[in-house]
N, C-alpha and C positions, 0 to 999 in steps of 0.2 A: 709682534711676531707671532704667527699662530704655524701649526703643523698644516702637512697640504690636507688630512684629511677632514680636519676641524673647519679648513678653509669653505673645501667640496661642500659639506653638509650647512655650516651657517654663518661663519666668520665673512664671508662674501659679500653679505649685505652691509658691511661697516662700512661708512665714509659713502656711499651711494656708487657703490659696484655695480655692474651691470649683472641681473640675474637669470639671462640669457645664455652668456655664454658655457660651451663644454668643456668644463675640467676634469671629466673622468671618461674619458675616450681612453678605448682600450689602442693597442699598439697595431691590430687588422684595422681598424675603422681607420686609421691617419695613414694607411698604405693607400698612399696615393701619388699624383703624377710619374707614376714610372715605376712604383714602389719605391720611391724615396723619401724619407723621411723630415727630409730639411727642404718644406714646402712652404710657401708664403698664406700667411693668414688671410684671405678673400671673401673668407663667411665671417667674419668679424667673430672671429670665436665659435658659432654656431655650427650643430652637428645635425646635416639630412640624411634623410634615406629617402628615395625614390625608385619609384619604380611601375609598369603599367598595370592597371586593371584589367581594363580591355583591349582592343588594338587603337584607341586613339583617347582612352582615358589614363591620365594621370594622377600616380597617391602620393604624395608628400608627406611625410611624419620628421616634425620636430622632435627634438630628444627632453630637451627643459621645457619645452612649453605644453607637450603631452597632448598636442594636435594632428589633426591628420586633416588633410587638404585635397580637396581630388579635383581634378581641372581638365575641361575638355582643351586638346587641342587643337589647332586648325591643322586640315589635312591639305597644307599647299606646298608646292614643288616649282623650282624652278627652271627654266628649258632645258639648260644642261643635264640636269639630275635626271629628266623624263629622256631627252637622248641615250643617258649611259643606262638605264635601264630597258630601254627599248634594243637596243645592242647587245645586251651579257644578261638576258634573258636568264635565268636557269633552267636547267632540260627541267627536272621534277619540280612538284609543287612543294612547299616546304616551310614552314614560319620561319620568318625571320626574325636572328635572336639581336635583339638590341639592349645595349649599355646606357644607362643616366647614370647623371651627377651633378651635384650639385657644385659649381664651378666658382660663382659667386653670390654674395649677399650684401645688399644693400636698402634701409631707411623699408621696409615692407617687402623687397622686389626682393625676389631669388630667378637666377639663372641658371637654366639648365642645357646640359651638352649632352648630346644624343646622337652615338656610333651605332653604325648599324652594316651587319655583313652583307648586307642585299649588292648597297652602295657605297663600299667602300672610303671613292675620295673624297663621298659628303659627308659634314656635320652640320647637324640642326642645334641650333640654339632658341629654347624658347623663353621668354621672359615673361615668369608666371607673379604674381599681385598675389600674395598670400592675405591680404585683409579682405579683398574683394572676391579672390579664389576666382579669377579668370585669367587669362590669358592675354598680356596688353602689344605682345609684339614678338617679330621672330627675324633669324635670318640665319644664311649658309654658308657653309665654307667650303671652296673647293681644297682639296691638298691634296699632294701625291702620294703622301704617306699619313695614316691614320696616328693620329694623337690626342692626348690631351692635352688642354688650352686652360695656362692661368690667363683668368680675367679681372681686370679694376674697374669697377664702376665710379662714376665719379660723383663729388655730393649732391647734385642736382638730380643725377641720374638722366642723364641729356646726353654725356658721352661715356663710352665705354673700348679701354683699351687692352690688346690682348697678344698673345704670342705663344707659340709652341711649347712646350717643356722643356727645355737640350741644356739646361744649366746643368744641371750635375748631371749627365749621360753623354758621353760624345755619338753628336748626330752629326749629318751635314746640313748643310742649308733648305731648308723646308720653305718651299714656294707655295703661299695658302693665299687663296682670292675670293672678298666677298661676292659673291652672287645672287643674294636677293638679301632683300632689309623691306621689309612691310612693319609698320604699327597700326594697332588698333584702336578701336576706341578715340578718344579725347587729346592719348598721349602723342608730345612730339617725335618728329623723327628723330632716332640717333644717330648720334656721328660717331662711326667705328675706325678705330685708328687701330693703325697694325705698329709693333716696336721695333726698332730697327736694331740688323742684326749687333750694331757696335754696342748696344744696352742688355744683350745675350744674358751676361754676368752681372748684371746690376739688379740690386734690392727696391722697388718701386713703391711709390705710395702717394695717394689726393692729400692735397691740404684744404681745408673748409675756406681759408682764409686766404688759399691762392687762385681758385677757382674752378672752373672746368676744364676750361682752355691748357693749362699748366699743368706738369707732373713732377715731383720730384723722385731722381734715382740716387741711389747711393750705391758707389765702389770704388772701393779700394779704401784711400784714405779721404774722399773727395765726394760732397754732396752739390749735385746741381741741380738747375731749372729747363725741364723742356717745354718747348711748346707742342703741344702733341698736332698740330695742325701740317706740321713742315718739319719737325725735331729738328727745329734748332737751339741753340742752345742760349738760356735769357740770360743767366747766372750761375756762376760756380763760388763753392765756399770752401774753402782747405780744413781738415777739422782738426788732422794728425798731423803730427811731422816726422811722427818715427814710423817704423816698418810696422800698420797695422792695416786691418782688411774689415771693411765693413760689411755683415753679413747681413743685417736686417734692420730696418728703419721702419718707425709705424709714428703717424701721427695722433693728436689728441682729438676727442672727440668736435669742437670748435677751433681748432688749428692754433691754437697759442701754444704748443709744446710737440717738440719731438723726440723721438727715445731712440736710439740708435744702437742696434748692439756690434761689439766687433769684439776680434782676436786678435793676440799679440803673439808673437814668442819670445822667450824669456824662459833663462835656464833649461834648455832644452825641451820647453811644455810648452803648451798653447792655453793661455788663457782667455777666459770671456769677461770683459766688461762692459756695460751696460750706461751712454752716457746722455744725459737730457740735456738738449738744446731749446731754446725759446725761437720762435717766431716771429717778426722776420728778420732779424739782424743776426741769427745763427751762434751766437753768444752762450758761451757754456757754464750750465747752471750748477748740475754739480754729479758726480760720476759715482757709479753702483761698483762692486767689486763682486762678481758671481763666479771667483774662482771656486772649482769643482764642481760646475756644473758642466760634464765633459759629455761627449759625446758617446753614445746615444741614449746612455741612463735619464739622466734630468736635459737635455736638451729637447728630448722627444714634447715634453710639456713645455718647456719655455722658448720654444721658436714660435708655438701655434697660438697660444695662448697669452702669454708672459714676454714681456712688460705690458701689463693693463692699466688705462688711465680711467679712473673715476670718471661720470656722468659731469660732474659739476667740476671738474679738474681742479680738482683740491689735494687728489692722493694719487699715489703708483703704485700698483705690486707688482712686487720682482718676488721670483721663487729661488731660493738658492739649495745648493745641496749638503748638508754637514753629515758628520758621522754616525747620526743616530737617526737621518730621515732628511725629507724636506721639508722648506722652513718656507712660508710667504712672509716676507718682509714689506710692512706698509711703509712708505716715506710721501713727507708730507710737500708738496709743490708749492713753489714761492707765490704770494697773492700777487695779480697782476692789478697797477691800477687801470681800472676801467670804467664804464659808465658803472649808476643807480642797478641802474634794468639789467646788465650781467651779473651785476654784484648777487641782487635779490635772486636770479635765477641760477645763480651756485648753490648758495643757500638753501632755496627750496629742495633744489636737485637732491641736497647733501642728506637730507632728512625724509624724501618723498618717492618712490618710487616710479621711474617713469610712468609704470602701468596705473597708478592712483593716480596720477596728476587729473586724468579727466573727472575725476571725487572730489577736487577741491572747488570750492563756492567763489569761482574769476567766471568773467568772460571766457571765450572758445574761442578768441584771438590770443588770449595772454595763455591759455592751454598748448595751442598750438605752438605759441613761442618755447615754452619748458620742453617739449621734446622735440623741437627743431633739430638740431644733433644728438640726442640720444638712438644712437643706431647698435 
């Protein structure tokens, strides 16, 4: 058990934590989708700022990693967009002010969403390669009402699924239609799948080990499998049987584990517990108790951040709240039998840090294996 701020500064690296992520985001940085605070984790912990240099150059700045990334974009449009600009002209000349953000991150890739007052019911998303700092792909959204859009990438990074923000805001039905998808370079096409409105309420997340094709939601008391191709539905698991609501679900980084957080009531309060499920039989391992971590004090950190699984999924941290501060609670995850080769690449994980792995004296094939999922 360490304090969160002993965590922040160095207790982080215990057990092979990921040294990426932002645990000291202030409370304007995480106003986001709507200004709501109980946003789903998409940047796997990680904190951007972007924003333009000149009219068609982009600067990226990570927080932990103390980078800045600048990326030309491509200046292309699709009919539509050149129609509705050709039409609502503006009388004066005048810049036009445009919003980015960083909407999702995934294995290098960051995704960015781009509102702009010129055109209204467009959004540009473009998919920027922070190791090669170009630009691998892009595409638009039409919609009648301007918003922002959670996005899942999924582990491959070959499909990407997305949907409006209207969980916590009542909206009506937002009709949004892709209109152009180009890639660049080498990389494949993506297959962009929209979430249907009956998954509105539901906590989403990829598993490594279920694939691209599949997603699972959780709601209510109830985690299932869709197929994001036609969302239908593969499998469903019951996980409660009394009156509880699943508010977040995150898997491990290689899909052997799932963390699920939910609320109960009980004595007239709402409690949060915190309960880890194995992969694929949904079987329950064994359950956190983060009463007092209430809403918006300590939730603010432990929606975005917390429950975090180790690289080498050996460990979890949960933050919990007591009377004299917050506490990161480590608990240690049950060893799964599995091959030699995951064995040994827990173990190095445990001791090595992803970013050192290419320092150690292997092959560039066995490199590449150690941070296959270290995202």
């Amino acid at each position: 058990m360490f304090s969160f701020g002993s965590w922040c500064r160095q207790q982080r690296f215990v057990c092979g934590f990921s040294d990426k992520a932002d645990y000291t985001s202030n409370r304007q940085s995480l106003l986001q989708m709507n200004s709501s605070f109980n946003k789903p984790d998409t940047t796997e912990g990680r904190f951007f700022r972007c924003g333009f240099k000149t009219r068609s150059e982009l600067m990226l700045y990570e927080k932990e990693s103390q980078r800045c990334v600048s990326v030309k974009l491509p200046r292309e449009t699709c009919p539509e967009m050149t129609a509705y600009l050709r039409n609502h002209r503006p009388r004066r000349r005048r810049r036009s002010i445009r919003s980015t953000r960083v909407v999702a991150y995934h294995d290098g890739s960051a995704l960015i969403q781009i509102n702009s007052d010129r055109h209204p019911p467009f959004t540009k998303f473009f998919i920027i390669n922070l190791e090669q700092r170009a630009c691998c792909g892009q595409f638009i959204l039409y919609s009648s009402l301007r918003r922002w859009f959670e996005v899942y990438i999924s582990p491959s990074s070959t499909h990407i699924v997305l949907r409006p923000d209207v969980r916590y805001h009542f909206q009506a039905n937002i009709n949004y239609h892709i209109q152009f998808n180009k890639c660049y370079s080498d990389r494949q096409p993506l297959v962009i799948s929209k979430v249907q409105v009956f998954l509105a309420h539901h906590s989403l997340t990829y598993n490594t080990k279920l694939g691209d094709e599949h997603i699972i939601a959780a709601g209510d008391r109830a985690v299932k499998i869709y197929r994001t191709e036609d969302w239908s539905m593969t499998a469903q698991h019951s996980i409660f049987s009394f009156n509880a609501s699943i508010q977040q679900i995150r898997s491990s980084p290689t899909g052997d584990y799932l963390a699920a957080r939910y609320n109960y009531l009980a004595d007239g309060c709402n409690y949060n517990c915190i309960v880890i499920l194995s992969y694929p039989d949904f079987q329950k391992i064994f359950q956190v108790d983060i009463r007092g971590a209430y809403w918006p004090m300590s939730e603010l950190v432990n929606l975005n951040i917390f429950p975090r699984f180790s690289l080498g999924e050996s460990c979890l941290a949960v933050i919990k709240q007591h009377n004299f501060g917050r506490k990161i609670v480590i608990y240690k995850l049950p060893v799964k039998v599995c091959s030699l080769q995951d064995m040994c690449r827990c173990a190095i994980l445990h001791l090595v840090s992803p970013i050192e792995t290419s320092k150690l004296p292997i092959p560039v094939s066995l490199q590449r294996y150690l941070v296959m999922h270290c995202t």
